[in-house]
VOVOPA-408116 format. One line per 10 residues: number of its first residue (from 1); their letters; for each residue x, y, z of C-alpha. Coordinates in steps of 0.02 Angstrom, whole numbers, plus 50000, padded with zeros to 5 digits. Each point is the difference from the previous one (the first is absolute). Example, Ala and Ser with C-alpha at 12.3 -4.5 7.8 and 13.67 -1.06 7.14 Angstrom:
<atoms>
1 = as = 50615 49775 50390; 50069 50172 49967
</atoms>
This chain:
<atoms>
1 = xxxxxxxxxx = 50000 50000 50000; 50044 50179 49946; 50048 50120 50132; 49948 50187 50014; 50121 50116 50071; 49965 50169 50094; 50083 50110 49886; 49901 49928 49843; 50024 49884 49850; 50170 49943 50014
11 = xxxxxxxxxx = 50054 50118 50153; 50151 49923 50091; 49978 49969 50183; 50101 50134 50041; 49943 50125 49900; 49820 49951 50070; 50089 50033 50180; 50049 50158 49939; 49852 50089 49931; 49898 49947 50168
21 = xxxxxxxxxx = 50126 50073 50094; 49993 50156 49910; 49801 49995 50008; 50015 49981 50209; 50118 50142 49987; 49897 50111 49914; 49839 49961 50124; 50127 50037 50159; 50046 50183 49919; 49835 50043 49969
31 = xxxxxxxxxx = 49908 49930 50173; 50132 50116 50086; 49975 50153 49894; 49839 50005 50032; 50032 49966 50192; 50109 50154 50000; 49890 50106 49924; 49856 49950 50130; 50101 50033 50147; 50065 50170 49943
41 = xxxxxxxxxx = 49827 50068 49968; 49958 50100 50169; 49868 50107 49925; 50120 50142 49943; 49950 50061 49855; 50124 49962 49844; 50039 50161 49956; 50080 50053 50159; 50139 49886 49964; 49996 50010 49810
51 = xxxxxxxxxx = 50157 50011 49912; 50090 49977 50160; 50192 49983 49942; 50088 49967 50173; 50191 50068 50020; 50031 49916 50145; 49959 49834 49997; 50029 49917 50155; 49892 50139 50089; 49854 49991 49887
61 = xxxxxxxxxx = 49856 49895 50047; 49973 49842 49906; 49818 49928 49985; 49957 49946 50151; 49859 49921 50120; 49918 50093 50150; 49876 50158 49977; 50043 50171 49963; 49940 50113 50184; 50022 50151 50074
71 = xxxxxxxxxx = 50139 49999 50141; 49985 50192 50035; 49939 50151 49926; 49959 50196 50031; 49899 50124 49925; 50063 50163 49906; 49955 50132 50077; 50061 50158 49940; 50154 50089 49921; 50156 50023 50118
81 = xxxxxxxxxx = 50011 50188 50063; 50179 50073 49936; 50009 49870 49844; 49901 50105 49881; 50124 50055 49917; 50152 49866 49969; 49912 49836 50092; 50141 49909 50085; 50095 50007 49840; 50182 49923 50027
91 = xxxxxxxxxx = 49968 49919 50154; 49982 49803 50043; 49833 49983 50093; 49996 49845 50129; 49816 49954 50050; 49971 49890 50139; 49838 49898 49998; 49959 49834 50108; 49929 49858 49919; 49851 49927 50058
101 = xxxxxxxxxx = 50037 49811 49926; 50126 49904 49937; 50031 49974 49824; 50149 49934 49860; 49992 50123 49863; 49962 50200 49994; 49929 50150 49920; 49973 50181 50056; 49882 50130 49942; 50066 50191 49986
111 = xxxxxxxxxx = 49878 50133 49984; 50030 50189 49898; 49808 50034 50057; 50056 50174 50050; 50132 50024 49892; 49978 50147 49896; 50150 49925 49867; 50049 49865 49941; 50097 49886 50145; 50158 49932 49926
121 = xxxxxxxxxx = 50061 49840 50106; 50169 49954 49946; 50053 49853 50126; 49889 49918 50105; 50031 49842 50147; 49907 49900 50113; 50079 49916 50154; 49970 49933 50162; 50029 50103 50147; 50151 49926 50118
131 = xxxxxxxxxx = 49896 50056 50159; 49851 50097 50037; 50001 50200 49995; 50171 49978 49883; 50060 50055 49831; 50125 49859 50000; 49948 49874 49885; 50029 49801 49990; 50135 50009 49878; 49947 49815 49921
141 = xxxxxxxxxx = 49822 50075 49965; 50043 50160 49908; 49912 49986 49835; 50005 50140 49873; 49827 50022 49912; 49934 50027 49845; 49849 50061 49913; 49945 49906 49843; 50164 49930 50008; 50105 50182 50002
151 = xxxxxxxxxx = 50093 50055 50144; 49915 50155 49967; 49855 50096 49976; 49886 50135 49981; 49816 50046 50109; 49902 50112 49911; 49915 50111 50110; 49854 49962 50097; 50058 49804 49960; 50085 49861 50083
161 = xxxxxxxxxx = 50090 49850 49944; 50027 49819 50050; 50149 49926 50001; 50055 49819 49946; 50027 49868 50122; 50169 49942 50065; 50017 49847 50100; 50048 50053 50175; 49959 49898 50173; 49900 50147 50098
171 = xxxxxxxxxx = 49949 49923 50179; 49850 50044 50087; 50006 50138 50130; 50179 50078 49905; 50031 50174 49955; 50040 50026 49805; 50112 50128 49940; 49906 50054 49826; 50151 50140 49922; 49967 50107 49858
181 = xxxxxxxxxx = 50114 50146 49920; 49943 50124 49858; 50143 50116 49922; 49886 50119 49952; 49865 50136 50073; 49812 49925 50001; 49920 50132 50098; 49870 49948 50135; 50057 49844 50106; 49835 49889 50022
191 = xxxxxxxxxx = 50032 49926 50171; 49922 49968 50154; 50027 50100 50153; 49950 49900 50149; 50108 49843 49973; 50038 49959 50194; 50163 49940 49916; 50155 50070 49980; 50080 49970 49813; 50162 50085 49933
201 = xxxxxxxxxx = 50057 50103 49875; 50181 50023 49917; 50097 50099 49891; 50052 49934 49816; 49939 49823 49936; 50029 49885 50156; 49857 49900 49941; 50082 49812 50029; 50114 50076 50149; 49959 49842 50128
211 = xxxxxxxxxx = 50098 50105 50155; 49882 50143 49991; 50133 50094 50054; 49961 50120 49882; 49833 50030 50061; 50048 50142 50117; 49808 50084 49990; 49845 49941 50092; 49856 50037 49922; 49794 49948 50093
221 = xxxxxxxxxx = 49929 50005 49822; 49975 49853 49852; 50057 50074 49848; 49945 49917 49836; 49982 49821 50057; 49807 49944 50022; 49981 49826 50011; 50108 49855 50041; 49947 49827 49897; 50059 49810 50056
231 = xxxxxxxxxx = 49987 49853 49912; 49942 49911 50136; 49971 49806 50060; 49932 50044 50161; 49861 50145 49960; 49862 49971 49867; 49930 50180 50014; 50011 50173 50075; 49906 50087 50115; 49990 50192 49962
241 = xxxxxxxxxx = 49990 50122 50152; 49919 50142 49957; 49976 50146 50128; 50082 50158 50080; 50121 50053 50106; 49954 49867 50140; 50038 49870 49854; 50155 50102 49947; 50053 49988 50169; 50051 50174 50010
251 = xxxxxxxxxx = 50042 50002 50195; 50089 49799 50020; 50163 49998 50037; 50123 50024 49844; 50077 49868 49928; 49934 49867 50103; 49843 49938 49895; 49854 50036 50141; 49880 50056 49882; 49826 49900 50041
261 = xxxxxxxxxx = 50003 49940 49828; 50199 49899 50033; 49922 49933 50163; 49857 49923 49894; 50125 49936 49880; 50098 49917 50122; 49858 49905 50093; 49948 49947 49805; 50153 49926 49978; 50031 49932 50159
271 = xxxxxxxxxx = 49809 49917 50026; 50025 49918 49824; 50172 49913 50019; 49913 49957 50183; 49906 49892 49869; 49835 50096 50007; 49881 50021 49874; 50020 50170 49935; 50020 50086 49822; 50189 49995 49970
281 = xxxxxxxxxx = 50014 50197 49960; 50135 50138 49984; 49913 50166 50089; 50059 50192 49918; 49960 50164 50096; 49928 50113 49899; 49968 50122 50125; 50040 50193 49946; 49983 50128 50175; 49849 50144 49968
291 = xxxxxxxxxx = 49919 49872 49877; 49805 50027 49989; 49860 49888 49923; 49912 50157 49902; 50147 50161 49976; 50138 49993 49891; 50146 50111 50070; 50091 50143 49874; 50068 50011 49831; 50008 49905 49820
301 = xxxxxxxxxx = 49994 49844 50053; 49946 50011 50157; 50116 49980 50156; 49918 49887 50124; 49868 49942 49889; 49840 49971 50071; 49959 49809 50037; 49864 49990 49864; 50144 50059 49874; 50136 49903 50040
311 = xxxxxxxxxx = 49891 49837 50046; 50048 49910 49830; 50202 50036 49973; 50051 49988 50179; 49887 49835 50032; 49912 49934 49866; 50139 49986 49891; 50110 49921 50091; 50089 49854 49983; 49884 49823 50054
321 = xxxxxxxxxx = 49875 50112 50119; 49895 49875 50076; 49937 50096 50159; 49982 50194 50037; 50007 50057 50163; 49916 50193 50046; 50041 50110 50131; 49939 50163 49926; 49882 50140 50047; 50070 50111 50150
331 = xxxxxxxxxx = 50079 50132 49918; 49833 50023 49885; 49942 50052 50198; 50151 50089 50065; 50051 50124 49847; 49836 50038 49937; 49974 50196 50033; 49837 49961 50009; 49888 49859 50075; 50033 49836 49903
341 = xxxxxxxxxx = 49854 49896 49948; 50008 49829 50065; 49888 49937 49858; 50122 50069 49874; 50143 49916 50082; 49919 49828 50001; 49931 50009 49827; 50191 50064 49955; 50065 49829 50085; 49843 49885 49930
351 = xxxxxxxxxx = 50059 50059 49802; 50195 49933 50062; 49898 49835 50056; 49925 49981 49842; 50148 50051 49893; 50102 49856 50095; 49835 49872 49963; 50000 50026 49821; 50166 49949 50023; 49949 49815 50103
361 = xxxxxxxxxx = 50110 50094 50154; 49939 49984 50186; 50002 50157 50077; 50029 50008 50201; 49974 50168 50067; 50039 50097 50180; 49900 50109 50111; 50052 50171 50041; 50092 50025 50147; 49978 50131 50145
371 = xxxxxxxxxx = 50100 50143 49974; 49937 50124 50156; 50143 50117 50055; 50039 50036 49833; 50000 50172 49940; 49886 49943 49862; 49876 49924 50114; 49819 50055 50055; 49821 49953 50058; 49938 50010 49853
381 = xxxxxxxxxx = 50149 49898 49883; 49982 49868 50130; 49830 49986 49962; 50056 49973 49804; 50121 49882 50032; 49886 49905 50136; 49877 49974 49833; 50122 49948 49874; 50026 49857 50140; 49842 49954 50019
391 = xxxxxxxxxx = 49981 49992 49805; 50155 49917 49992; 49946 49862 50162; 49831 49964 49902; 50069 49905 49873; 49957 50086 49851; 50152 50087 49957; 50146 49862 49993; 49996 49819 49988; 50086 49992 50179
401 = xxxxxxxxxx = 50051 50125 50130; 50147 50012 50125; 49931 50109 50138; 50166 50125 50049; 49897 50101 50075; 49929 49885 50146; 50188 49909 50001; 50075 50167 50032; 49883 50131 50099; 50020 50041 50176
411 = xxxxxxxxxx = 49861 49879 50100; 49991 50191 50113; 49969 50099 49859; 49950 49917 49829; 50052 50156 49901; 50170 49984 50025; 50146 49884 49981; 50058 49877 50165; 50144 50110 50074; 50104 49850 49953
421 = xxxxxxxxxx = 49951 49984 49814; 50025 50207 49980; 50154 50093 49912; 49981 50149 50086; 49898 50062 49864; 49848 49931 50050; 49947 49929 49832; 50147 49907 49946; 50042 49846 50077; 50188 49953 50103
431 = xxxxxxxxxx = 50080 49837 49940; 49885 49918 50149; 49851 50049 49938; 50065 49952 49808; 50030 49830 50077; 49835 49986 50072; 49928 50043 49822; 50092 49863 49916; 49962 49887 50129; 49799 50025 49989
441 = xxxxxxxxxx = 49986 49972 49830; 49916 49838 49969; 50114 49899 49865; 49862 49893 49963; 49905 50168 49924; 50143 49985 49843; 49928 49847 49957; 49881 49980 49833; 49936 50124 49885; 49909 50148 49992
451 = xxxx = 49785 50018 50009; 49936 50020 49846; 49895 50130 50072; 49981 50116 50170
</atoms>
């Protein structure tokens, strides 16, 4: 009897071995191309990266698993007084931000919001901090970025840019040292004032200097430098802060990451590697001191945009927002010249609620706190803010509520703060009573999405 070989009529056994071995070979390749390409996708859209042409290829992020969160972030605010003129032009600017969760590759977003110019960056770096409160960086982790794959480039004004990722090992709860320099004058600075962290500023391109030795100038400001990104295997989402002063943490201690917002971050992270069964999320602050639901503040754009304006680029866009957290509505009360309208407030805070639904976002959302013995405070502003709680307390405003105000208030007098839990201002809280806030809030209330309808 005849025999048929693999390889067809005639085919030698070895050529038969050949061709199948080519055939499994070809299968293998194209099983893991497509594997790769699964794994990189975290959502990003393509173009950010298009055309990417990396110049330093060890540093560069390769496709990679884990999801794409935000590990800090801030909110513009204004343009720096005294940089209308040149901007920091010639000068290596060292921002200090603390990252929320850990992650294996990163990105950075700058921001020309206020810029009246063009902002020219010509070198920019990313590395981890040696310490906290330091401009010394880990010398191993010093990764110069780029943007579309050029070590340099150009904001417009009024715009902001993302850069691409490099792979860098960023730990949770560690300070990184985000450096830009631009050689030329940009005019307005867009920054943000209230950091409660010192960062660092030096003459000349010192942009991968890992000593910091050059960094002979303290600054309390973030200049340029918005959002912090990780590619993370321990977060699946963000949580978005979004509030005032008392969320920008305007009277903590500098430099030492008391905000309410880092305490609530670290019981997140420490409950879930306790094993319990919480959202795995990165939490950003985007809390901006004076803020108001309703009034924008002065000038072209606006400096300290109101809460309705600002709602979709400081918290709906950004990156893997899962769960938005409000604390909002006070200074509406304080710095109206006038009496402020409690129904006006709410409604103001019910459109954020609904902006964040379209969206599929929970929203979690704070009562006011007593502020008696402020300057700003009277009968009848109490009696406003005592009605935007009870709106707030009935359930028809946010999905959940954290009650501040009953965590925080004197038991002897509701209107104002505990002794304990008061700055000295009387509406701002000490790191005690920013403690006590991020150790009320319920954890379970960042779980599942938002209502479709309140």
């Amino acid at each position: 009897m005849t025999k048929r070989h693999v390889g067809g009529a005639g085919a030698s056994p070895a050529k038969a071995r050949a061709v199948l071995s080519a055939l499994v070979a070809l299968v293998v390749a194209v099983c893991a191309a497509v594997y790769v390409t699964v794994a990189a996708d975290d959502g990003t859209p393509s173009s950010t990266f298009a055309g990417s042409r990396p110049r330093h290829g060890s540093s560069v992020a390769p496709a990679s698993t884990g999801t794409w969160v935000g590990a800090w972030s801030t909110a513009p605010v204004g343009g720096e007084p005294g940089t209308e003129t040149t901007g920091l032009a010639g000068r290596s600017v060292r921002n200090v931000v603390h990252a929320s969760t850990a992650g294996t590759s990163a990105r950075i977003t700058l921001s020309n919001l206020y810029g009246q110019s063009p902002l020219t960056i010509t070198h920019a770096s990313l590395a981890v901090a040696l310490g906290h409160d330091t401009a010394e960086a880990s010398a191993e982790s010093m990764r110069r970025l780029t943007f579309n794959g050029a070590t340099s480039v150009v904001i417009p004004a009024g715009g902001q840019v993302l850069s691409d990722a490099v792979r860098v090992v960023v730990p949770h709860d560690s300070d990184v040292l985000v450096t830009t320099y631009s050689p030329t004058a940009s005019g307005p600075v867009t920054y943000h004032p209230h950091a409660q962290q010192m960062s660092y500023v030096a003459q000349g391109d010192r942009t991968e200097d890992a000593t910091g030795a050059a960094y002979t100038e303290q600054t309390p400001f973030w200049r340029y430098v918005t959002a912090l990104d990780v590619l993370s295997n321990e977060a699946t989402g963000t949580v978005v802060v979004f509030g005032d002063s008392i969320t920008d943490g305007i009277t903590s201690t500098v430099g030492a990451n008391r905000r309410w917002t880092d305490v609530l971050a670290s019981r997140l992270h420490t409950a879930v590697a306790g094993g319990g069964a919480l959202p795995r999320y990165g939490i950003v602050n985007e809390g901006i001191s004076g803020n108001q639901v309703l009034a924008d503040g002065l000038g072209r754009p606006a400096e300290n945009q109101s809460g309705l304006g600002r709602f979709g680029r400081d918290t709906l866009s950004r990156t893997a927002v899962k769960v938005v957290v409000i604390d909002l509505g006070i200074n509406d009360i304080i710095r109206n010249p006038a009496l402020a309208d409690p129904d006006r407030i709410t409604e103001g805070l019910r459109t954020l609620v609904r902006q964040a639904h379209a969206r599929g976002l929970r929203v979690v959302g704070a009562t006011l706190m007593p502020f008696r013995g402020h300057r700003g405070w009277t009968p009848a502003r109490e009696a406003v803010r005592q009605q935007v709680n009870a709106e707030i307390r009935s359930g028809r405003v946010y999905d959940s509520v954290v009650d501040f105000d009953r965590a925080l208030r004197d038991p002897y007098d509701a209107r104002r703060l505990r002794p304990e839990y008061d700055s000295g201002d009387h509406l701002h809280p000490s790191d005690l009573g920013f403690a006590k806030m991020g150790d009320v809030f319920d954890l379970g209330a960042l779980k599942g999405a938002g209502q479709a309808e309140l």
